[in-house]
gemmi code that builds the backbone of each chain (N, CA, C; Angstrom):
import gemmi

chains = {
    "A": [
        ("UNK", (122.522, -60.953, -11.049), (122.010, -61.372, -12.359), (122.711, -60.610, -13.488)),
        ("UNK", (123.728, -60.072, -13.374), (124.732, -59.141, -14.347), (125.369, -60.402, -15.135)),
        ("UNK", (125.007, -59.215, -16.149), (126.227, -60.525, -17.475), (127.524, -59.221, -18.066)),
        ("UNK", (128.649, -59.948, -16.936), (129.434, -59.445, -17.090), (130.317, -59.267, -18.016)),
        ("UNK", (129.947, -60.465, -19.076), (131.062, -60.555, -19.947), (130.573, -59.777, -20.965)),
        ("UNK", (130.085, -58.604, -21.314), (129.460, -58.149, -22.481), (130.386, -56.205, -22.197)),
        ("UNK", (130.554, -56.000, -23.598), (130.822, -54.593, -23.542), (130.001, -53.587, -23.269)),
        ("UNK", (129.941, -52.067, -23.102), (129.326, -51.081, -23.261), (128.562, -51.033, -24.442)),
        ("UNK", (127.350, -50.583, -24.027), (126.665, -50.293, -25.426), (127.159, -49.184, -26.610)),
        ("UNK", (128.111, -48.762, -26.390), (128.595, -47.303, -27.611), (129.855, -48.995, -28.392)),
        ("UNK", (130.346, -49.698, -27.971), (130.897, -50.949, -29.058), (130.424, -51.298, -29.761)),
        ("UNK", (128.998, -51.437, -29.820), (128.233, -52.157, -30.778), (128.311, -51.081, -32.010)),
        ("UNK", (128.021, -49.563, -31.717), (128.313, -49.145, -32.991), (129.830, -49.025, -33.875)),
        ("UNK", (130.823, -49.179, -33.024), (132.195, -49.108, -33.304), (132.370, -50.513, -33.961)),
        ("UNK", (131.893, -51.308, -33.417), (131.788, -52.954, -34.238), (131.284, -53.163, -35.789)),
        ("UNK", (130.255, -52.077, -35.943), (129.312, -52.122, -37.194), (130.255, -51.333, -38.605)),
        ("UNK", (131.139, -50.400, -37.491), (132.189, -49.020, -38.086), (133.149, -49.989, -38.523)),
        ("UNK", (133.554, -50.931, -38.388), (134.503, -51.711, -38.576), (134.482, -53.004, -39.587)),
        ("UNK", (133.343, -53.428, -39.103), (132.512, -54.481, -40.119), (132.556, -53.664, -41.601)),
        ("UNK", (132.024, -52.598, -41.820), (131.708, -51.787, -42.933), (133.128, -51.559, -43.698)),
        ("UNK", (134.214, -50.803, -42.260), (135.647, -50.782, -43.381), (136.257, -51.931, -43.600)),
        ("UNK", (135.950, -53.299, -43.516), (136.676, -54.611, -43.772), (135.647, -54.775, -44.991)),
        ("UNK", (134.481, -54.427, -45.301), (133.872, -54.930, -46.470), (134.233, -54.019, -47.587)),
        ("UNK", (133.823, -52.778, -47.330), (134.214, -51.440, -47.934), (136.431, -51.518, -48.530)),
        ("UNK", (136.985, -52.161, -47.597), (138.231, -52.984, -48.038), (138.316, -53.911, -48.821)),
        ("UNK", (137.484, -54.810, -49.041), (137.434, -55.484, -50.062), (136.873, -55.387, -51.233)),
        ("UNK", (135.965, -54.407, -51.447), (135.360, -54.102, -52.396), (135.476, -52.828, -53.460)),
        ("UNK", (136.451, -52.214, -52.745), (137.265, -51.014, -53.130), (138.317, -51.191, -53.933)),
        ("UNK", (139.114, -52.808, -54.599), (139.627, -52.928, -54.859), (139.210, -53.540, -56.427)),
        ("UNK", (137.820, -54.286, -56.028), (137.163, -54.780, -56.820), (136.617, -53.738, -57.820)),
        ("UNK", (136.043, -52.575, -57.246), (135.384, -51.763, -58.065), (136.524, -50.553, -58.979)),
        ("UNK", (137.430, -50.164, -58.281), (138.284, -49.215, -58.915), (139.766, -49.699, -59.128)),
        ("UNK", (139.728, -50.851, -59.346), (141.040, -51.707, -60.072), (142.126, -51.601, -59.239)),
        ("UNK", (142.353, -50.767, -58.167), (143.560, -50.277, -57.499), (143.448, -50.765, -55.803)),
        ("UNK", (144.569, -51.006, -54.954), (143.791, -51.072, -53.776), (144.297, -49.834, -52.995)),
        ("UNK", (143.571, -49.771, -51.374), (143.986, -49.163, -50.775), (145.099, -48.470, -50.139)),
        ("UNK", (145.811, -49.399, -49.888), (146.723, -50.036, -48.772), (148.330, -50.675, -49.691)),
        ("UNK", (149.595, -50.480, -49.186), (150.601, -50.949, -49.997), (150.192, -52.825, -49.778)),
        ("UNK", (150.239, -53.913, -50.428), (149.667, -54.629, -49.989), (150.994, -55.781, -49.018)),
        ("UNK", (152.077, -55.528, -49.834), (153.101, -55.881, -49.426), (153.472, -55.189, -48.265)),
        ("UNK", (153.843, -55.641, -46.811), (154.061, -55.103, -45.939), (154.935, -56.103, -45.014)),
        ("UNK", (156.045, -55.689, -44.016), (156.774, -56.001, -43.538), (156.075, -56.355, -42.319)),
        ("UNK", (155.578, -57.863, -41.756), (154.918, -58.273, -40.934), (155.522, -59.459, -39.934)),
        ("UNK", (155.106, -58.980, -38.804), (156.012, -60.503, -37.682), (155.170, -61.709, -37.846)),
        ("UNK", (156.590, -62.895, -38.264), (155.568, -63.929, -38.652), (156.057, -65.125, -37.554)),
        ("UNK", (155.280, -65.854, -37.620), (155.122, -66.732, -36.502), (155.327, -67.922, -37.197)),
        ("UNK", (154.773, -68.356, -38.332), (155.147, -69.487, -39.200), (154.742, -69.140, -40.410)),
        ("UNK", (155.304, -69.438, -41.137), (154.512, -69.422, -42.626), (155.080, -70.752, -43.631)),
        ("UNK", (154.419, -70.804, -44.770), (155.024, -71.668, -45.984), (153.702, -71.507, -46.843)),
        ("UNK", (154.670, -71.645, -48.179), (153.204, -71.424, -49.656), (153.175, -72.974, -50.370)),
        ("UNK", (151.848, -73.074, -50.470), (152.632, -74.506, -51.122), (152.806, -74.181, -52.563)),
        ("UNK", (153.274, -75.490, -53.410), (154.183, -75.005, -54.936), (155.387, -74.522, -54.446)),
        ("UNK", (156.148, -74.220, -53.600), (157.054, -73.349, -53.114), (157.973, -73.858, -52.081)),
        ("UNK", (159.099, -74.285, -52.170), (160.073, -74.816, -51.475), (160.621, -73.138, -50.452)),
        ("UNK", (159.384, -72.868, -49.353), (159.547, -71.875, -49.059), (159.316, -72.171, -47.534)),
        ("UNK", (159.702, -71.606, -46.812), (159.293, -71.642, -44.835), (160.005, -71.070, -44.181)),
        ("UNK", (159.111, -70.084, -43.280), (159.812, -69.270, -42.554), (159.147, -69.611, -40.581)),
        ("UNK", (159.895, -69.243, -39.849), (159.512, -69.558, -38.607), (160.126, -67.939, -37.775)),
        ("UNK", (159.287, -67.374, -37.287), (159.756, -66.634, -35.852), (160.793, -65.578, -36.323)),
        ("UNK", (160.169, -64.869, -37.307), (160.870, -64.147, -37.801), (160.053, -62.321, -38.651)),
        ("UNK", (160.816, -61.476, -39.404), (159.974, -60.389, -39.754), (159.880, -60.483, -41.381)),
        ("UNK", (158.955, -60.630, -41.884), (159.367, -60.857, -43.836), (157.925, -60.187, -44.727)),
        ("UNK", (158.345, -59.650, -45.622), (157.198, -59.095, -46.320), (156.233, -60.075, -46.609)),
        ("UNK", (154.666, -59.831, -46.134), (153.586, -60.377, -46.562), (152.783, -59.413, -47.214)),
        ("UNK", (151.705, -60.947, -48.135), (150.018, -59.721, -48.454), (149.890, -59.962, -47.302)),
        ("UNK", (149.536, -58.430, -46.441), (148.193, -58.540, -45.613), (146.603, -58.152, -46.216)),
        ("UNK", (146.160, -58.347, -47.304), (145.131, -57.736, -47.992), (144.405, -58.892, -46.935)),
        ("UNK", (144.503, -59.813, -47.187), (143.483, -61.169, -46.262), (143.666, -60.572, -45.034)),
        ("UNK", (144.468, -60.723, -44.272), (144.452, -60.375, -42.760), (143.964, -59.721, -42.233)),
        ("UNK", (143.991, -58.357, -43.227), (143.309, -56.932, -42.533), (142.308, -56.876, -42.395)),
        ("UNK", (141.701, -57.654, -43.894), (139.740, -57.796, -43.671), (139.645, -58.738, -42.502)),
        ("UNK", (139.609, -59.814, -42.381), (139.821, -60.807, -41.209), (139.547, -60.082, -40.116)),
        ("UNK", (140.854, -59.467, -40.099), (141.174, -58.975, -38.360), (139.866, -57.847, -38.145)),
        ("UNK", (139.820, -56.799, -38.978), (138.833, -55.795, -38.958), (136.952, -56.466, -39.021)),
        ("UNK", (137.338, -57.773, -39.421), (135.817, -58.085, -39.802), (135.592, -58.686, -38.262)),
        ("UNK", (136.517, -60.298, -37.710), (136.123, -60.392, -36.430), (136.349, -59.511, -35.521)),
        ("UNK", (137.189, -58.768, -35.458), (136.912, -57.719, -34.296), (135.602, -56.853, -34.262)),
        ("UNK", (135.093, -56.601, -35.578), (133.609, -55.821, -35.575), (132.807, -56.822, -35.269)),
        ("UNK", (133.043, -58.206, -35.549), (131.905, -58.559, -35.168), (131.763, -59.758, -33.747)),
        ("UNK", (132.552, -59.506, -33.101), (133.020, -59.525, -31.723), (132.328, -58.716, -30.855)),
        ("UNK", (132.521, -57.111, -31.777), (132.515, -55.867, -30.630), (130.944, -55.936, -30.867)),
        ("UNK", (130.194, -56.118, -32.149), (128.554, -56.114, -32.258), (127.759, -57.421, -31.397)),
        ("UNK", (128.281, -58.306, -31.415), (128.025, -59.322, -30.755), (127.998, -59.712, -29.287)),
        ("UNK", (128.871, -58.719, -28.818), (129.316, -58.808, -27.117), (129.136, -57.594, -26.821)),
        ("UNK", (128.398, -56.653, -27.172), (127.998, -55.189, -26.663), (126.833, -55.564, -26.367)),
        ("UNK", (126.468, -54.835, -25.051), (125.192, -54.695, -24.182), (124.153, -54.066, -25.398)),
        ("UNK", (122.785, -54.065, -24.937), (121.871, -53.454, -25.672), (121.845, -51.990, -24.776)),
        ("UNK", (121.221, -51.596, -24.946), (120.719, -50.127, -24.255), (120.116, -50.322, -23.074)),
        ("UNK", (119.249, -51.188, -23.108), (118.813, -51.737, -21.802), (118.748, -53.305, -21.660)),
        ("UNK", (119.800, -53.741, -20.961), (120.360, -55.586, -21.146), (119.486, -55.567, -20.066)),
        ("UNK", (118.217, -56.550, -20.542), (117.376, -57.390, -18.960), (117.707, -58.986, -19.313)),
        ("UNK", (116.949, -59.474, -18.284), (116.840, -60.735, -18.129), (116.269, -61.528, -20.098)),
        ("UNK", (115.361, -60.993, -20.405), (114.354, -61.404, -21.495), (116.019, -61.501, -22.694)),
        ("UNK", (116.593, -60.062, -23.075), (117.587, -59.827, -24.087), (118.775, -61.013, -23.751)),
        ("UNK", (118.937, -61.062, -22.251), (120.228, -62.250, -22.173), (119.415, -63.865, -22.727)),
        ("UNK", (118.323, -63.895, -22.833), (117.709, -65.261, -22.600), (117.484, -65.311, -24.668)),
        ("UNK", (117.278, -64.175, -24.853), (117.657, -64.370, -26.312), (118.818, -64.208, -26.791)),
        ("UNK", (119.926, -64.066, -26.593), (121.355, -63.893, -26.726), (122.068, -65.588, -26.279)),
        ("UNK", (120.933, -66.028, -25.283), (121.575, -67.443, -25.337), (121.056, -68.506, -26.474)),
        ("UNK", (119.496, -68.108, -26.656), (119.164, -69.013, -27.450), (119.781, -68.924, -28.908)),
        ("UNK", (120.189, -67.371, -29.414), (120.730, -66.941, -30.392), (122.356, -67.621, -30.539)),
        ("UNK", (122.469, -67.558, -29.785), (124.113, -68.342, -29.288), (124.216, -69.911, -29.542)),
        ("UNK", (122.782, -70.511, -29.070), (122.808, -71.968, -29.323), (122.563, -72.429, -30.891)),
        ("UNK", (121.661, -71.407, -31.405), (121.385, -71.487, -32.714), (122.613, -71.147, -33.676)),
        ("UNK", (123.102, -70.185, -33.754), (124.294, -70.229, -34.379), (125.592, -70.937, -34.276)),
        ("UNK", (125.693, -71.506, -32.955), (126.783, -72.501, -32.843), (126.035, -73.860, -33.613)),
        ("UNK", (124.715, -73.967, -33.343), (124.610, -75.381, -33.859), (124.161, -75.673, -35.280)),
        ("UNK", (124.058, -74.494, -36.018), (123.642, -74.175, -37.317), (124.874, -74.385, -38.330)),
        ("UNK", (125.920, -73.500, -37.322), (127.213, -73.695, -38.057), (128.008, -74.708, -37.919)),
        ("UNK", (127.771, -75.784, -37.160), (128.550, -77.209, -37.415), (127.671, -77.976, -37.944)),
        ("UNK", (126.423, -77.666, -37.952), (125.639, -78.694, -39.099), (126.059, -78.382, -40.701)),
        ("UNK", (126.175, -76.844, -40.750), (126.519, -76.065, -42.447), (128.121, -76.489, -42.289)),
        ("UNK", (129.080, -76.978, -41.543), (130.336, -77.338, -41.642), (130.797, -78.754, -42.060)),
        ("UNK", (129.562, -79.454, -41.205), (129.972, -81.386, -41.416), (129.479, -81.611, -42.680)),
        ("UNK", (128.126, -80.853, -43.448), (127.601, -80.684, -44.530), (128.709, -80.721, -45.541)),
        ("UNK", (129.100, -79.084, -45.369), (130.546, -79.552, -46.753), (131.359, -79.744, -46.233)),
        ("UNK", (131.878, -80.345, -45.177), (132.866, -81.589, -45.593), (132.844, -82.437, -46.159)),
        ("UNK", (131.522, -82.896, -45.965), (131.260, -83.419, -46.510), (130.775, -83.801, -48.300)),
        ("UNK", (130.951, -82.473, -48.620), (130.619, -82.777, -50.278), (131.352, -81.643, -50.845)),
        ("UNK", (132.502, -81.357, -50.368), (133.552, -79.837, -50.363), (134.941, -80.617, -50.710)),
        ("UNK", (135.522, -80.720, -51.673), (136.925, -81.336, -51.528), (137.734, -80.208, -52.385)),
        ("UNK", (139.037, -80.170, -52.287), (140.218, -79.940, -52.915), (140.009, -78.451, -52.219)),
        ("UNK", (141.166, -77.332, -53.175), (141.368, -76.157, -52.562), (139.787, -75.257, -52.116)),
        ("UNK", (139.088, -75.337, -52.300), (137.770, -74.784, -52.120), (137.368, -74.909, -50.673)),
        ("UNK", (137.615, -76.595, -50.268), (137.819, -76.854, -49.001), (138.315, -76.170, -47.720)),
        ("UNK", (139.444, -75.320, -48.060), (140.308, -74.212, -47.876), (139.645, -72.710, -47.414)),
        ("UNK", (139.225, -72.472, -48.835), (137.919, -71.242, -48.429), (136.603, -71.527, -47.227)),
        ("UNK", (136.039, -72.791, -47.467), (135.574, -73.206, -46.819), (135.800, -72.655, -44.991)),
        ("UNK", (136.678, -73.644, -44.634), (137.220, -73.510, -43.565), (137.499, -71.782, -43.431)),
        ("UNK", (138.079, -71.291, -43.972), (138.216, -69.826, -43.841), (136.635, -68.777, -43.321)),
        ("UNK", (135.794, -69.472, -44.553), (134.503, -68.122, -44.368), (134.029, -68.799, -43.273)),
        ("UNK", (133.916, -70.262, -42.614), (133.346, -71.103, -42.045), (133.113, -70.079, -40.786)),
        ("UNK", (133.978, -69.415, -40.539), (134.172, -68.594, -38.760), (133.136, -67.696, -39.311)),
        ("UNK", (132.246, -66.810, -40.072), (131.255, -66.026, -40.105), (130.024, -67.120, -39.748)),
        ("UNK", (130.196, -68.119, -40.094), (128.571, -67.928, -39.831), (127.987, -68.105, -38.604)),
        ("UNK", (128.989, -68.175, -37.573), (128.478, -68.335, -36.200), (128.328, -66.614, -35.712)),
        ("UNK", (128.605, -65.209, -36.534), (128.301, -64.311, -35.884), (126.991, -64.110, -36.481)),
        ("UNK", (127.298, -64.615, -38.128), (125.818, -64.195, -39.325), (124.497, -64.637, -38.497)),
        ("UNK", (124.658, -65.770, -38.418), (123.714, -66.475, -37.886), (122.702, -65.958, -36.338)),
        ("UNK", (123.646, -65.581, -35.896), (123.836, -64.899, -34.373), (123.108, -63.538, -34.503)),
        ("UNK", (123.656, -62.862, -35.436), (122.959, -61.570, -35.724), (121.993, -61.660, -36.093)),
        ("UNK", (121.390, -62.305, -36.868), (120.454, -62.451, -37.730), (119.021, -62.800, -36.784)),
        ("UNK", (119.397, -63.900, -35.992), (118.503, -64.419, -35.170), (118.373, -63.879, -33.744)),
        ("UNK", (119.486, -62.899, -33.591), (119.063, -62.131, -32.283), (118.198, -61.043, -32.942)),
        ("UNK", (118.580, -60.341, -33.874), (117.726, -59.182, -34.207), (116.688, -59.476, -34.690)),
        ("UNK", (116.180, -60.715, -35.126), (115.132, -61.189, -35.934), (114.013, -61.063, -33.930)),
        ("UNK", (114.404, -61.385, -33.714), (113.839, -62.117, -32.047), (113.740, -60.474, -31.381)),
        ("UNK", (114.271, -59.813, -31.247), (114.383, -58.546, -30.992), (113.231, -58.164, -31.457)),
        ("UNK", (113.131, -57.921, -32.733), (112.538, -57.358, -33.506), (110.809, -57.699, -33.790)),
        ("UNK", (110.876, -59.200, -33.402), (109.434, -59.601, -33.092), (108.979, -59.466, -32.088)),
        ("UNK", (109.872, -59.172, -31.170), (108.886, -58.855, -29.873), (108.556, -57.680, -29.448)),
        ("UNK", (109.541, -56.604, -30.373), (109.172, -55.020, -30.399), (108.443, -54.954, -31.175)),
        ("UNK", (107.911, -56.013, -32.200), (106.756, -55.631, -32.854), (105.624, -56.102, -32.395)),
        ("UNK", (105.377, -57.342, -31.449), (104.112, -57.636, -30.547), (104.029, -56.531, -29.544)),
        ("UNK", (105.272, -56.179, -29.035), (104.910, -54.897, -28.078), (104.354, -53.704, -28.560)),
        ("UNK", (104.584, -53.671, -30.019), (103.634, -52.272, -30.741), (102.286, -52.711, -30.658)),
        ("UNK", (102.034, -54.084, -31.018), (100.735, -54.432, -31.401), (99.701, -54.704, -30.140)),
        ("UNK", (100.227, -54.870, -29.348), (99.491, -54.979, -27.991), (99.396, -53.718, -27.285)),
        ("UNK", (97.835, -53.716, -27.091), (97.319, -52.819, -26.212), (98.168, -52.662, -24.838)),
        ("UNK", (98.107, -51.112, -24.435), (98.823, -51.020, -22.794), (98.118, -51.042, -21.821)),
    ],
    "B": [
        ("UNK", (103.942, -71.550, -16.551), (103.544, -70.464, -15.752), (102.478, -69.597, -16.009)),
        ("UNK", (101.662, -69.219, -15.149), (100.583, -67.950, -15.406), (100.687, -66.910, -15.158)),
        ("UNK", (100.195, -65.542, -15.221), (100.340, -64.591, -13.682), (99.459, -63.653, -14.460)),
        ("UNK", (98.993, -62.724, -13.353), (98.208, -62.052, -13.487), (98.446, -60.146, -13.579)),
        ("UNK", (99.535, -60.023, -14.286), (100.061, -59.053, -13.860), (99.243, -57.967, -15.221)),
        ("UNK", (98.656, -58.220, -15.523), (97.950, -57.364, -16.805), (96.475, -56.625, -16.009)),
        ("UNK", (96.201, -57.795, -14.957), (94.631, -57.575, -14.122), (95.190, -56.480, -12.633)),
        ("UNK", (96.541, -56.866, -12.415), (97.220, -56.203, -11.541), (97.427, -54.613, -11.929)),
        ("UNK", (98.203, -54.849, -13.208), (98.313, -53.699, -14.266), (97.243, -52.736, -13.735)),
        ("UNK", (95.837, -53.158, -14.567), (94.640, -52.492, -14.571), (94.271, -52.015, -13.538)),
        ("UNK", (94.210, -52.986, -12.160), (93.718, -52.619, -10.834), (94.856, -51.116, -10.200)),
        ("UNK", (96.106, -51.397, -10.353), (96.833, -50.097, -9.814), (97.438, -49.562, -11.322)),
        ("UNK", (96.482, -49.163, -12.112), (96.271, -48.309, -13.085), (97.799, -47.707, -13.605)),
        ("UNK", (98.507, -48.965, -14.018), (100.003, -48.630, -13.982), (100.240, -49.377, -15.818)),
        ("UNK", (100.746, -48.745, -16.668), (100.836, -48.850, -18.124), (102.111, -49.935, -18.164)),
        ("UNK", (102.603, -50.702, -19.246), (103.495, -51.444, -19.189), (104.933, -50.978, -18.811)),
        ("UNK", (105.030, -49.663, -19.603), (106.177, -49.065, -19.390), (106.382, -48.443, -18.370)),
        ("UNK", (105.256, -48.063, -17.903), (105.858, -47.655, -16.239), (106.045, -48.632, -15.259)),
        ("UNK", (105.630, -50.150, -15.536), (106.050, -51.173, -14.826), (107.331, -51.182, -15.116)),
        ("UNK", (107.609, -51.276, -16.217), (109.155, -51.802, -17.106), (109.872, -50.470, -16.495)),
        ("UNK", (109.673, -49.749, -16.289), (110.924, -48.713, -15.348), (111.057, -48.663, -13.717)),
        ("UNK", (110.160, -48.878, -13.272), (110.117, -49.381, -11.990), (110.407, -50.687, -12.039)),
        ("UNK", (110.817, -51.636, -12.280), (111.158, -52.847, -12.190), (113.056, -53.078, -12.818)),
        ("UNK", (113.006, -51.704, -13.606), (114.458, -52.047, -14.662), (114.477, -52.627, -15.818)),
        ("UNK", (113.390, -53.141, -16.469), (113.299, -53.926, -17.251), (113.031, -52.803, -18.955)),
        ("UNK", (112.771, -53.825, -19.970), (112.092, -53.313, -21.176), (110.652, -53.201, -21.134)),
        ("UNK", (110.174, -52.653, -21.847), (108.540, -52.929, -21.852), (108.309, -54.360, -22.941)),
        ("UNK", (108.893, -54.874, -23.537), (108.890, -55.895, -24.540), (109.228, -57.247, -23.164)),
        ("UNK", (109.955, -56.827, -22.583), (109.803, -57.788, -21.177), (108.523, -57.918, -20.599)),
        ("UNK", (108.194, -57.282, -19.756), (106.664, -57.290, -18.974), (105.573, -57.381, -19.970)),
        ("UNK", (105.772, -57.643, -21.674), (104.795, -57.953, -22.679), (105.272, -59.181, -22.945)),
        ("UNK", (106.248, -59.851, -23.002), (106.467, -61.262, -23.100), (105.937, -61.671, -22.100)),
        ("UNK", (106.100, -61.564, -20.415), (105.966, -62.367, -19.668), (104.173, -61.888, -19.509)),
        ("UNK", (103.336, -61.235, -19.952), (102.271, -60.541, -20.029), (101.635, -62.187, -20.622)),
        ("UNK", (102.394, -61.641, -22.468), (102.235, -63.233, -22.789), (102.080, -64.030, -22.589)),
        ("UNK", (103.070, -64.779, -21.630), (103.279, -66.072, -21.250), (104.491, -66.459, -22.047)),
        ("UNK", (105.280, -65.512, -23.141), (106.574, -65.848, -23.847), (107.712, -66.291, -22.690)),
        ("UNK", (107.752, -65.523, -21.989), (109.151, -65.744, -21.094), (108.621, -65.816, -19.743)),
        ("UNK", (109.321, -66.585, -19.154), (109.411, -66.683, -17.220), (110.257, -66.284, -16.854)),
        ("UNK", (109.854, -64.791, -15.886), (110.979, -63.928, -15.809), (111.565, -65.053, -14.298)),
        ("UNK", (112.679, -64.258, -14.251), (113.577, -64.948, -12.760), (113.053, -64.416, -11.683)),
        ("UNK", (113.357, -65.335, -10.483), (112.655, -65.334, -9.254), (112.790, -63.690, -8.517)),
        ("UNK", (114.026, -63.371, -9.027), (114.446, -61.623, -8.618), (113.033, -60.851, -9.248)),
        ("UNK", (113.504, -60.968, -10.744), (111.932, -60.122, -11.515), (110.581, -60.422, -10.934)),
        ("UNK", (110.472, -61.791, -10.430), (108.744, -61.801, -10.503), (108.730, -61.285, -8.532)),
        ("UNK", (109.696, -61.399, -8.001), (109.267, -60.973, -6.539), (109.412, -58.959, -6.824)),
        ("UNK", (110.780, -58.841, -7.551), (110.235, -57.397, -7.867), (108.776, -56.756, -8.040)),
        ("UNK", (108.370, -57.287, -9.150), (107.214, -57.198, -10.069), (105.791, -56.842, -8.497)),
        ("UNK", (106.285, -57.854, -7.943), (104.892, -58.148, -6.838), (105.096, -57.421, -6.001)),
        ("UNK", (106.168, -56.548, -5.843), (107.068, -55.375, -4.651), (105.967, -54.122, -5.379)),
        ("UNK", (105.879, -54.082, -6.474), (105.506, -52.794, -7.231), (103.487, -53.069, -6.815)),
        ("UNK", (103.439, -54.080, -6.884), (101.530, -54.774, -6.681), (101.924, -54.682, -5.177)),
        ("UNK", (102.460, -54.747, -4.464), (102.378, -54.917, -3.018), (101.543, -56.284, -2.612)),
        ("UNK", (102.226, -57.806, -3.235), (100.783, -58.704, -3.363), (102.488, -59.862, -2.825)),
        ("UNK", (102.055, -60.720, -2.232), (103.007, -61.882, -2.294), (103.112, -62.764, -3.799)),
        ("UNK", (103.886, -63.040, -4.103), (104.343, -63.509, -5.104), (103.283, -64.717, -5.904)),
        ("UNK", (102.733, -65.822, -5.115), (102.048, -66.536, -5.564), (100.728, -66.307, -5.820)),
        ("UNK", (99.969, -64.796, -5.648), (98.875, -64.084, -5.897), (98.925, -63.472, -7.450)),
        ("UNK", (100.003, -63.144, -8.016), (100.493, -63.084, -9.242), (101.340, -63.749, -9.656)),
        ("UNK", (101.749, -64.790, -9.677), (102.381, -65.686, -10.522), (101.524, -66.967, -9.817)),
        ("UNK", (101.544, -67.887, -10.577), (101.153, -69.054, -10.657), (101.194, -70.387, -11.270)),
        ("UNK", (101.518, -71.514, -10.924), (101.714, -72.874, -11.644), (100.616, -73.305, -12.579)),
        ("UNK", (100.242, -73.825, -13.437), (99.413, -74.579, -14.320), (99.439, -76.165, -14.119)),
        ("UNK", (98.707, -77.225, -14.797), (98.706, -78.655, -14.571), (99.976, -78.730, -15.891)),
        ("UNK", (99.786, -78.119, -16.666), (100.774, -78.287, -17.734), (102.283, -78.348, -16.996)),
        ("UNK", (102.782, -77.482, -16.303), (104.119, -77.418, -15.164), (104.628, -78.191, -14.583)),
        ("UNK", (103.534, -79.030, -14.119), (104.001, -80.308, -14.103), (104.034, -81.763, -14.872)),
        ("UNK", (105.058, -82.353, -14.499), (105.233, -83.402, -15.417), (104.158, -84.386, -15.285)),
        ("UNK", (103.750, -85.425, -16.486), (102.605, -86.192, -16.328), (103.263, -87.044, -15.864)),
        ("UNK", (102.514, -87.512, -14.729), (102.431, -88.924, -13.869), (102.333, -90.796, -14.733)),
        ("UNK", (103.210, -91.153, -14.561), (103.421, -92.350, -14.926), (102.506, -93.387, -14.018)),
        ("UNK", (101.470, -93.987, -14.538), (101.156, -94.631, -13.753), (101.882, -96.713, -14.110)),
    ],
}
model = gemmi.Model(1)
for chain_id, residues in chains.items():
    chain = gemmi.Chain(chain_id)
    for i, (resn, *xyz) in enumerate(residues, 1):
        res = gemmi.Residue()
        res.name, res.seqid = resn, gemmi.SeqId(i, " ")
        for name, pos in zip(("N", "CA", "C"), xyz):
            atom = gemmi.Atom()
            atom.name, atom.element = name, gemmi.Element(name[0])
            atom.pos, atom.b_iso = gemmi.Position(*pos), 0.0
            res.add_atom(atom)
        chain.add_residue(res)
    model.add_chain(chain)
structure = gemmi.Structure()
structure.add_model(model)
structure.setup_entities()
């Protein structure tokens, strides 16, 4: 009855450590006018093109922003590692809410997706599709810990 | 599902959490299925009855609800 596919429980806090410096990255730039990081950086690219721009590159090394990427990469990997880390004690009850939490956020987030496509057009559309990949962890988190959290609170409230 | 594991509880004077460690479990587990929230798996509830020393269908049990209504 092992659910193998899940990390050690010490990931989940390294996931949260990570989540924090991809937000704390974006907002550091916002608040003190300057950013972190050189933003221009010499990166292996696999394809690229801008539009407005009679520009395209294929399979090659060329300066990019990674300011987008880094949050990206740092945000799903934290929330990968929070999402697929064991609890402290993984039973039967925590996997059975981790699935229902799983069904709910997958099916929450293609209902909030066909939605604006439905009423989402031009470059915005764009962003769209971009933030679109959070809400299957938001959602996920939200409703596993919500579920967690009510049943550690009937377990306070009930006599032993 | 029903079961009686709260009357079991009481009779071998055993607290939730000391079920929930002898079994492996949480104590928010053996209070759901206390409930009636969750139906633990056939491993947990024959565990559970290892700790009562009782065969399985002496603490757990079917309802009329469990089964499906009959079409006549």
């Amino acid at each position: 009855m092992g659910t193998t596919l899940l990390f050690h429980n010490r990931f989940k806090k390294i996931g949260w450590i990570l989540i924090l410096i991809s937000i704390g990255f974006q907002l550091y730039p916002m608040i003190f006018k300057k950013y972190l990081i050189t933003r221009y950086v010499y990166v292996p690219v696999l394809f690229s093109n801008y539009m407005f721009k009679n520009f395209r590159e294929t399979f090659s090394i060329h300066p990019h922003d990674i300011d987008l990427t880094v949050f990206l990469t740092l945000s799903i990997l934290g929330c990968l590692l929070v999402i697929f880390s064991k609890e402290k004690i993984e039973d039967e009850l925590v996997s059975n809410i981790r699935l229902t939490s799983l069904i709910w956020s997958v099916l929450i987030s293609y209902m909030l997706f066909l939605i604006l496509t439905m009423t989402i057009y031009g470059t915005t559309y764009l962003l769209v599709c971009i933030f679109n990949i959070y809400t299957i962890p938001l959602v996920y988190l939200i409703r596993f810990n919500f579920l967690l959290y009510k049943n550690s609170f009937y377990t306070r409230t009930d006599e032993q | 599902m029903n079961n009686k594991i709260k009357i079991e509880r009481a009779v071998n004077n055993i607290t939730q959490d000391q079920l929930a460690q002898l079994v492996s479990v949480t104590r928010q587990t053996i209070n759901a299925i206390e409930l009636k929230k969750f139906v633990p798996s056939t491993v947990l509830a024959l565990k559970i009855c290892k700790v009562f020393n009782k065969p399985v269908e002496e603490v757990f049990f079917l309802e009329d609800e469990d089964f499906p209504t009959q079409i006549n």
